[in-house]
C-alpha positions in Angstrom: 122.8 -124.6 -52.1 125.6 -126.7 -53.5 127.5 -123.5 -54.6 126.9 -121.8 -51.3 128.3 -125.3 -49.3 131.7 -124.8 -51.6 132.1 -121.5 -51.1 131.6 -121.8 -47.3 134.0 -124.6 -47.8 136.9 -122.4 -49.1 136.1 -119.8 -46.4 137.0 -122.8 -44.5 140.4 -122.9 -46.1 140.8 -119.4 -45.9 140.4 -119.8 -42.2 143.2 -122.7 -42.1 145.3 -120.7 -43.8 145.4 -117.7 -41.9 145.8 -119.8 -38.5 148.9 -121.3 -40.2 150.3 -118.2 -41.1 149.8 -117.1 -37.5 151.1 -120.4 -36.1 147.8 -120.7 -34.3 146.4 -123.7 -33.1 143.1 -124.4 -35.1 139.9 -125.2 -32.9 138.1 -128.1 -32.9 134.3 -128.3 -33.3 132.9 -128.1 -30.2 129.3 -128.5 -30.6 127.3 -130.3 -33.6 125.2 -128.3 -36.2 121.6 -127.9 -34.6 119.1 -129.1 -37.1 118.1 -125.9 -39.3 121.6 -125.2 -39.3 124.0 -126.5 -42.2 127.6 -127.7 -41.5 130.8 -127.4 -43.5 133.1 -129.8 -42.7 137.0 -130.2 -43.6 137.7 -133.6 -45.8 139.8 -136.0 -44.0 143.4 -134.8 -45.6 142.7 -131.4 -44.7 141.9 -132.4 -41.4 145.1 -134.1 -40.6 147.0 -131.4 -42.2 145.5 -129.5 -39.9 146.4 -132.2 -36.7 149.7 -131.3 -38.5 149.5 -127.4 -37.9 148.7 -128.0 -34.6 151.0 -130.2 -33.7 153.6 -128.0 -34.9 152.0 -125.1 -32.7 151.8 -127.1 -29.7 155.8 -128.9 -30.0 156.6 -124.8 -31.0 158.2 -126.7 -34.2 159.0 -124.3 -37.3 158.7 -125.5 -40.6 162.5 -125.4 -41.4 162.9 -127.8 -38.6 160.6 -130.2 -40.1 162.3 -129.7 -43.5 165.8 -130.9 -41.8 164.1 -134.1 -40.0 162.4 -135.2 -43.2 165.5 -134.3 -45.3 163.4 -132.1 -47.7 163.7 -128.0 -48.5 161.5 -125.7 -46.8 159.3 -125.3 -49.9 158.4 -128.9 -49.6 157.0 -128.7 -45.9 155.0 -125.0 -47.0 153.2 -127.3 -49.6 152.4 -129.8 -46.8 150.6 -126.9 -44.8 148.7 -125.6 -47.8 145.4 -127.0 -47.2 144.4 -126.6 -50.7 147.3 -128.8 -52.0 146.7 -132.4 -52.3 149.3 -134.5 -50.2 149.9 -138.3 -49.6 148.8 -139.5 -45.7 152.3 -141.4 -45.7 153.5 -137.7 -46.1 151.8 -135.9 -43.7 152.2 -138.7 -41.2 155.9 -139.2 -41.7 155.6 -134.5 -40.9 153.6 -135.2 -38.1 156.0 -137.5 -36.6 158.8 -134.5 -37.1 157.1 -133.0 -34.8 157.4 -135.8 -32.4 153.8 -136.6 -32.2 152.1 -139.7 -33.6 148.9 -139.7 -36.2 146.9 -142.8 -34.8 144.3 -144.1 -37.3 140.7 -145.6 -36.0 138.2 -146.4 -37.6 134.5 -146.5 -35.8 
């Protein structure tokens, strides 16, 4: 079972990746696992790298824009959207801001 859960998980990459490579806005989850059913979830990073993707989808932003606002080559904002490399929240929230949106913490 635990290898099955991480390979579903990189299909869940996968899937992140291909929506940033079509600069598609990734869905949310719109309805809970029912209970015989197992759910694969993003981690948080990957989850606000994907608030990052979509941000950039809905603001129409392209990634060599964000590269100018940050001050950083092109290469550098490709490895923020990668959602298999590890990047800092101070990063990713300082790209999400390029894009003129805010990342608001909360905890509940």
């Amino acid at each position: 079972m635990e290898e099955a859960l991480k390979e579903m998980h990189s299909l869940l990459l996968d899937c992140v990746s291909d929506y940033i490579d079509e600069g598609k806005i990734f869905p949310a989850v719109t309805k809970p696992a029912k209970k015989n059913e197992v759910s694969v979830e993003l981690t948080p990073s990957e989850t606000v790298k994907v608030l990052f993707l979509n941000s950039m989808v809905e603001t129409k932003t392209k990634p060599i824009q964000i590269a100018r606002r940050l001050g950083i080559a092109k290469q550098e904002v490709t490895r923020i959207l990668n959602p298999r490399q590890k990047t800092k929240i101070d990063t990713l929230e300082k790209a999400i801001e390029a894009t003129g949106k805010k990342l608001i913490y909360s905890i509940a």
